[in-house]
N, C-alpha and C positions, 0 to 999 in steps of 0.2 A: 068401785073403781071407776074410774074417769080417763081419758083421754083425751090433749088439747095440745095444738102445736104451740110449742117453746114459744119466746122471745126472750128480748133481752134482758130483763127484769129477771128472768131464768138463770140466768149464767153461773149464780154462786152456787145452787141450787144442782146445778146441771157439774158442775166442776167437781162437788163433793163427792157424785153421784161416778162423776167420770174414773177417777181416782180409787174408789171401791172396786169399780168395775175390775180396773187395771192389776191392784191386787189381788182381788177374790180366784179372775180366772184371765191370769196372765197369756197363756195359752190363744185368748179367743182372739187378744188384738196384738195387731204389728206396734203399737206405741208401746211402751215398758212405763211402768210407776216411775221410775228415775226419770228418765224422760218426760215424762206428764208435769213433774214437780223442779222441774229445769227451766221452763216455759216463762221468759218474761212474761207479765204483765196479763195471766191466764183467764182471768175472769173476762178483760176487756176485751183480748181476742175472741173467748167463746162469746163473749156480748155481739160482738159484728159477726161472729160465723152465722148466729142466730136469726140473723136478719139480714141475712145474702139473699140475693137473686136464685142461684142456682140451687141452694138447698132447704130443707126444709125438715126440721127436726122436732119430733112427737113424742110424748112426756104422756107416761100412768102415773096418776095418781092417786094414792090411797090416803081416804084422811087427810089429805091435803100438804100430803111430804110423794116427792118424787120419787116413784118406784119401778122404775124402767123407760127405757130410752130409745127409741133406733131413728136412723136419717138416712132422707132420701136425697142423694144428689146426681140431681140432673146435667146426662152430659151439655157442651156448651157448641161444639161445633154443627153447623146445619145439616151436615149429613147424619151425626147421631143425635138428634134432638129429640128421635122418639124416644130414646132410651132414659134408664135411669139406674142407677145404683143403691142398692140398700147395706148400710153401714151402722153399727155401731151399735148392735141391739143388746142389749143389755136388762136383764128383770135382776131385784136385787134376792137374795137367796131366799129371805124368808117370803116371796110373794110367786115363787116359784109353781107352777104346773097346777095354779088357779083362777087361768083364762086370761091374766093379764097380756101378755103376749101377744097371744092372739089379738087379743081387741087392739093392741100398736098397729103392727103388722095390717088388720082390714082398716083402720084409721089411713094409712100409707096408702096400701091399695085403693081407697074411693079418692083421695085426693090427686093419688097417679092416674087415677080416671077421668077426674075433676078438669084434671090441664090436659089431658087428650096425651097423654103418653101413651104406648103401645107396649113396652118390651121394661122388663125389670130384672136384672141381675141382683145376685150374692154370693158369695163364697163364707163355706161352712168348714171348718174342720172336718175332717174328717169321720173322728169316734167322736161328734158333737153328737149322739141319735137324738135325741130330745128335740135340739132346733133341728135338725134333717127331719123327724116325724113333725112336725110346725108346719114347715116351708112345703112339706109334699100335702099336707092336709087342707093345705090352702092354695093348692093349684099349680106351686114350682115343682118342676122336675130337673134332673141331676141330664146336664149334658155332657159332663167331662167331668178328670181327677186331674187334679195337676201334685203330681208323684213330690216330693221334698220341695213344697210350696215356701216351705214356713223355715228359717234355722234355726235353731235355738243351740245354748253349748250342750253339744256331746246327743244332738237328736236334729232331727225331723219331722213337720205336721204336714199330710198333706192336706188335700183342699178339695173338696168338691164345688165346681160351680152349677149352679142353678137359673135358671131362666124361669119365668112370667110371662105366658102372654097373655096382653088385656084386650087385645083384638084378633 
């Protein structure tokens, strides 16, 4: 297993991968499969998300196919510039709970460290325990619940968020 931040050359790559995500565990993200496949011209957006200023998005790979995903995006106003947001983590099922993750996740963190960020959020489902055992294994703790975070029809997710500090 390998880790290396995206670019644009990524996008199809990243798209297919995105789309899995969406289906497998609808649950984890606010975007829906419909939504995802709604999306003018998706490759080319994910090609320029890819190589934005503010974020920055890291790819496992096994064997040389893309096998999880997460992005870090940095806020943009000067007051929170130490911060940053972690999004979109994603391992595909069969590479599940054999250290891939992990190694995204400390990939993120040296590079959060790299640009002198300070403070790193995420928000987790709640009954996520798998990524809540991840995030606390590696230094996040749960500072809040935010009660019916999430609506979906005929329920509710809530959310724990978590905090990082790198200083």
């Amino acid at each position: 297993m390998q880790v290396r931040e995206l670019n644009q050359s990524d996008a199809e790559e990243y798209y297919r991968l995105r789309l899995e995500a969406l289906l497998t565990n609808p649950d984890a993200f606010i975007t829906t499969y419909e939504q995802e496949k709604q999306r003018p011209d998706p490759i080319k957006t994910i090609a320029q998300r890819l190589e934005s200023d503010t974020s920055r998005t890291f790819g496992l790979f096994v064997k040389e196919t893309l096998a999880g995903v997460v992005t870090l995006v940095r806020e943009t106003h000067p007051k929170f510039s130490h911060k940053a947001s972690v999004l979109a983590m994603y391992i595909t099922k069969d590479h599940r709970r054999k250290g891939g993750a992990e190694l995204l996740i400390n990939e993120l963190i040296q590079f959060a460290r790299a640009i002198e960020l300070e403070v790193l959020h995420l928000s987790v489902v709640t009954d996520n325990h798998p990524a809540q055992e991840l995030y606390k294994k590696l230094g996040f703790h749960t500072y809040g619940t935010e009660v019916k975070a999430i609506k979906l029809p005929g329920r509710y997710l809530d959310e724990d968020h978590m905090v990082l500090f790198l200083k």
